[in-house]
N, C-alpha and C positions, 0 to 999 in steps of 0.2 A: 283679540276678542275682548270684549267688556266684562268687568261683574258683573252687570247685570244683563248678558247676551241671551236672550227668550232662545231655545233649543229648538224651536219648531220652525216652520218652514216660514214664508210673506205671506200673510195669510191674501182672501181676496179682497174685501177689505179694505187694506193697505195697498192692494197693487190697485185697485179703484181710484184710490185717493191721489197716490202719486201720478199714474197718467189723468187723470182729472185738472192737475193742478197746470195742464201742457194742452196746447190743440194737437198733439198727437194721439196716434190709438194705440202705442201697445211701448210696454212698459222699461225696455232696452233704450226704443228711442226715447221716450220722455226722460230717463236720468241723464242722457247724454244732454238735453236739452236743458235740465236742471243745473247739473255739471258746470253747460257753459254760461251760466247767469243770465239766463233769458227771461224775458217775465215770466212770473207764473200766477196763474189766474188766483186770485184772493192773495195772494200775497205769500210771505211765510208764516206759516203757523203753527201752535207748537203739535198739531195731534200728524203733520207735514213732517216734521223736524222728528217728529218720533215715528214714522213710516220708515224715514231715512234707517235711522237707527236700527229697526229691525230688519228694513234688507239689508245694510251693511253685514248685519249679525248671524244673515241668514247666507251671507256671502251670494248677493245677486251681484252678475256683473254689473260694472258701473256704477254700484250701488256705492263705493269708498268715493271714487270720487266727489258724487252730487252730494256726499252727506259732508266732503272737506269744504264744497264749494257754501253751503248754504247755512256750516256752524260759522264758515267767517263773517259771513252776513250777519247772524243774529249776535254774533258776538263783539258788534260794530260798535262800541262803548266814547260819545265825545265830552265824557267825563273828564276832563285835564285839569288835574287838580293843580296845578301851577298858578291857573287862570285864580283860583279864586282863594280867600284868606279867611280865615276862622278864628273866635278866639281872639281878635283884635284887640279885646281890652285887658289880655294879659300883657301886652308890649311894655315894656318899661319907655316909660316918655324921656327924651333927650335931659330935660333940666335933672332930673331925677340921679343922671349918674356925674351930673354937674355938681351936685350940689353935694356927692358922696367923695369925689374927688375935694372940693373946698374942705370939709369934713374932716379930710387927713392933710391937706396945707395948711390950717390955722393952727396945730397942732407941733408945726416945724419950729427951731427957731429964727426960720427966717420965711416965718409962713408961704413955703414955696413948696414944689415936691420935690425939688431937687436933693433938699434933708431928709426927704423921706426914709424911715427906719420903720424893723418890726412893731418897735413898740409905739409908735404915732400910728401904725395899722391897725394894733390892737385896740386903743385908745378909741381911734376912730368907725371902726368895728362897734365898739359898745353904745357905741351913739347912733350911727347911721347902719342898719343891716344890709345895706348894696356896698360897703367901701369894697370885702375881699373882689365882688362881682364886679363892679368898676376895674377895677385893677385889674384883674383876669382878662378883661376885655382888651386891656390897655397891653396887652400882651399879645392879645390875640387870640388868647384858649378861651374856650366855651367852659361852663360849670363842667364837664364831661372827662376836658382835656385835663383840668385842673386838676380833677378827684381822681383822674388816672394815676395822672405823674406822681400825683401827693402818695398812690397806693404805693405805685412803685418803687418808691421809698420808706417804706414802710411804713407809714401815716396813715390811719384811715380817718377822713375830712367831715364835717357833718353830711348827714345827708341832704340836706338843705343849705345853699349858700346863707343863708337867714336865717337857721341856728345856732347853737350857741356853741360859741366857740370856743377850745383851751387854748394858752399860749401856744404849746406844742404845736398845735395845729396854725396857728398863724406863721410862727415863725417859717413851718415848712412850705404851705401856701407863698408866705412872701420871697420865698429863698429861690423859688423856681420862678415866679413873677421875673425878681428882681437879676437871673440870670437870663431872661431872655432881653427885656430892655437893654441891658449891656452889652449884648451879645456876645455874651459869654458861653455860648449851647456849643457846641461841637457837629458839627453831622457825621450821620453815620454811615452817607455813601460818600466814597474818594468821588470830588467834584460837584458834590455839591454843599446849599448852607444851611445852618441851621436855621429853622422856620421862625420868623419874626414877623411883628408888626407890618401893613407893606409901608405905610408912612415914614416909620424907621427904617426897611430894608435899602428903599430907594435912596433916601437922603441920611445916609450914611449914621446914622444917630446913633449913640452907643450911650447915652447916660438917661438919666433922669430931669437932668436941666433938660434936653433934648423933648422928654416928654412935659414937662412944665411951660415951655414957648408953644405946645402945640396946644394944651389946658387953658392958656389966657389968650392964644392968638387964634387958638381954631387952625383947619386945615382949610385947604380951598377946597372947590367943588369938583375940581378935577380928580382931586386925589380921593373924593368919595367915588366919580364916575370907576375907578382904578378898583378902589376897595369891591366895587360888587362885580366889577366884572371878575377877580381872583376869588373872592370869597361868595360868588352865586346869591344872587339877591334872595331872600327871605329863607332860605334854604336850613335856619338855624331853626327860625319859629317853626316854618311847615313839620320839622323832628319832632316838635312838641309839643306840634298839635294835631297829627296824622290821624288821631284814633276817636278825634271830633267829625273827621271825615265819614269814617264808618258810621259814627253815631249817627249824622242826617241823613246818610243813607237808608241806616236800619227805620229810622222817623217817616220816610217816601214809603219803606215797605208794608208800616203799619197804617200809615194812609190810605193805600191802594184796596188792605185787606180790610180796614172798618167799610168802605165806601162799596166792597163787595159784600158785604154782610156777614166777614168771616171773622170769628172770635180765634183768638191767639193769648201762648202764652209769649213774653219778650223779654233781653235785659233791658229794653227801653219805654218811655214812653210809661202813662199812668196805670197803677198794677207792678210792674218792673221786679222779674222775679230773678231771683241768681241764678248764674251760669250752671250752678251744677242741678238745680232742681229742671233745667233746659236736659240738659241730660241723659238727667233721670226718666224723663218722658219719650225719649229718642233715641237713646243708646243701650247696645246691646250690656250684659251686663260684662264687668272685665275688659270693656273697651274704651280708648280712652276718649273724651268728648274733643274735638276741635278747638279752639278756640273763634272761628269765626260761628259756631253756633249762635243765632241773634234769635232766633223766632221760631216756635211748634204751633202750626198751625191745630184749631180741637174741631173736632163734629159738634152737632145738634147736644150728644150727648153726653159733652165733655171729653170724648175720648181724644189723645191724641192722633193726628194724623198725617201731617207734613212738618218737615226739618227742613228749614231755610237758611243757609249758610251765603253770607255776606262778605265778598273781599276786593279792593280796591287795587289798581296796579299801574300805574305811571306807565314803568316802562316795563320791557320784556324780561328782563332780568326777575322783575320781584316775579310777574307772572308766572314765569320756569317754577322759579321754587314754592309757589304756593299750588299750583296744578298739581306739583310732584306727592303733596301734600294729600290732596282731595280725591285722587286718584285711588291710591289704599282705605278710604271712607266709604265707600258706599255700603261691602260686607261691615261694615261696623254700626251701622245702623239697624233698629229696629222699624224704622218709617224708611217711606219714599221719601227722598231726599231733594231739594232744589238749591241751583247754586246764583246767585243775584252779585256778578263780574261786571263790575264797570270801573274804570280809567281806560287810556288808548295801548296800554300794551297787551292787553288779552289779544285782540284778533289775528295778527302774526304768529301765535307761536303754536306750533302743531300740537304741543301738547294741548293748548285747548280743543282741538278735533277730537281726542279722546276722552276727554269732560265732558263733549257733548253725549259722547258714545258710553261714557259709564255712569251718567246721573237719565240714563234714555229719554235723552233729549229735556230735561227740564233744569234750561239752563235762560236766565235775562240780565237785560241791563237796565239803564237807569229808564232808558224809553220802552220796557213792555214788559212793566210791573204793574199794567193793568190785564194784564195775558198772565200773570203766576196768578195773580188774581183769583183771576176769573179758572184758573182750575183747582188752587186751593178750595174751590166755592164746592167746585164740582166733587173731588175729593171728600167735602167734608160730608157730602152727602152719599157717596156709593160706596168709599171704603170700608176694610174690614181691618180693624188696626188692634193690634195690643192694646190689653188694658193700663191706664197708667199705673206707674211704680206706686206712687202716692197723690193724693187728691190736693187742690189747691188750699185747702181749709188745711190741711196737714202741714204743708210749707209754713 
């Protein structure tokens, strides 16, 4: 059963509306028909989607089924974030980690990297701030990998590749660089090797001259076709810049609600008030706020009245654990709560059948955020909501 499962019976109503939505006359056979994804006249809709919800709730037969068959439906998201790139002018441009590599060669005495030492790193470090970041790459480790292994050794790295760095910290940075170029790593399962370069692993490279022919000659095009298909094309950026995604998300949600006439408080977009003042307008007290909290929808007279929670999911895996999430939220809310799921891994996974079943039914994706809309609208005009914790002139 849901948290928020109504204790009373379908009302009439509801059972109106769901055989209405069928050319059938009575209400067994219309879920059956619902069930098996037949048309249904007007379409799906959310006050349909919350019919379901309550004969689920109210245990009508059939009623589990048609409400699994038609949350897959609304939860049909062809958001694929693979498809598309954000953020593009944080890429570092190719010459950029050229010219941090020349950086630490002029600095050799045989201006090559094959000399390469801590202290032509540091050296070069003080001049160009991408040398440790070149180098890391030239390895293979992301800034992530680097500042792990550097922990693990007891080092803690700036937090910034682009900071300011102490000896200490270079020498250790360059110590683990400079064992994996050599392949000097060990692995740690019998049978296999330690993780390198793939340009080194293939062509057997074990020094620094090895990386210095590759610095002045380049690699071929093959051996990049190679690198993305091991290393998954963009896969480093999309990490660091996921949470740009939610951001034009929550951007579509604030679009949707100015163009219904409906005022919001949001973390985005002009006005842009903190997470925790989001909150404080929405959440019970002693409970803890979400973090996909993005938007509280206010009435006519400022009061709050709807929580819009925002989450994006590739595939079914993040989906699993952020449902598992949103599922214990709804008692913790002070508002009605709506949940705006889009990427393509929500509609598979049963746990979102239950999302639909404990937010009753006020659940969209990125195609019918004109339908939260438009009940936000309605919301802001019939509900009866808590006063806010504190006024916007207060924040």
């Amino acid at each position: 059963m849901s948290v928020l499962q109504p204790q009373t019976p379908l009302s009439q109503e509801q059972q109106a509306l769901l055989v209405g939505a069928t050319p059938l006359s009575n209400l067994q056979d219309a879920l059956k028909w619902i069930a098996e994804q037949r048309p249904l006249t007007g379409g799906i809709t959310h006050r349909l989607l919350t019919a379901l919800v309550h004969a689920a709730d109210a245990a009508v037969p059939g009623a589990e089924a048609a409400l699994r068959a038609v949350a897959r439906q609304v939860l049909h998201s062809t958001l694929d974030t693979s498809a598309d790139l954000v953020s593009t002018e944080s890429i570092v441009a190719p010459h950029r980690y050229q010219e941090a590599l020349a950086e630490v060669a002029r600095r050799t005495p045989t201006r090559s990297l094959s000399d390469i030492t801590p202290q032509t790193v540091e050296a070069a470090q003080a001049s160009n701030a991408l040398v440790v970041d070149a180098l890391a790459l030239v390895a293979g480790l992301s800034w992530r990998d680097l500042r792990d292994r550097a922990s693990s050794r007891g080092t803690s790295l700036p937090g910034d590749s682009t900071g300011s760095w102490q000896p200490s910290q270079i020498r250790c940075a360059f110590a683990i660089i400079d064992e994996i170029v050599r392949g000097q790593v060990e692995p740690q399962l019998a049978g296999a090797v330690g993780a390198r370069p793939l340009e080194l692993l293939l062509e057997g490279g074990n020094s620094w001259s090895s990386v210095d022919v590759l610095y002045r000659n380049g690699v071929s095009y093959g051996t990049l076709l190679a690198q993305r298909d091991v290393g998954s094309a963009w896969s480093a950026h999309r990490n660091r810049t996921n949470t740009e995604i939610s951001r034009l998300i929550v951007i579509s949600v604030l679009t949707a609600l100015s163009e219904a006439g409906v005022s919001y408080w949001s973390v985005e977009g002009p006005g842009a008030v903190p997470r925790a003042f989001l909150a404080a307008q929405a959440v019970r007290a002693g409970k803890k706020a979400p973090g996909q909290l993005s938007v509280v929808t206010k009435g006519p007279d400022g009061r709050p009245v709807c929580a819009v929670l925002i989450a994006v999911a590739r595939d079914g895996g993040t989906a699993r654990k952020t449902a598992a999430t949103f599922l214990s939220l709804p008692e913790s809310f002070a508002l009605p709560a709506a949940l705006v799921l889009v990427g393509t891994g929500w509609a598979d996974r049963g746990e979102s059948d239950k999302l639909v079943r404990a937010f009753g039914g006020r659940i969209y994706t990125e195609h019918t955020l004109q339908e939260l809309a438009v009940l936000a609208a309605e919301m802001s005009v019939t509900s009866d909501t808590i006063e806010p914790t504190y006024s916007l002139e207060e924040q």
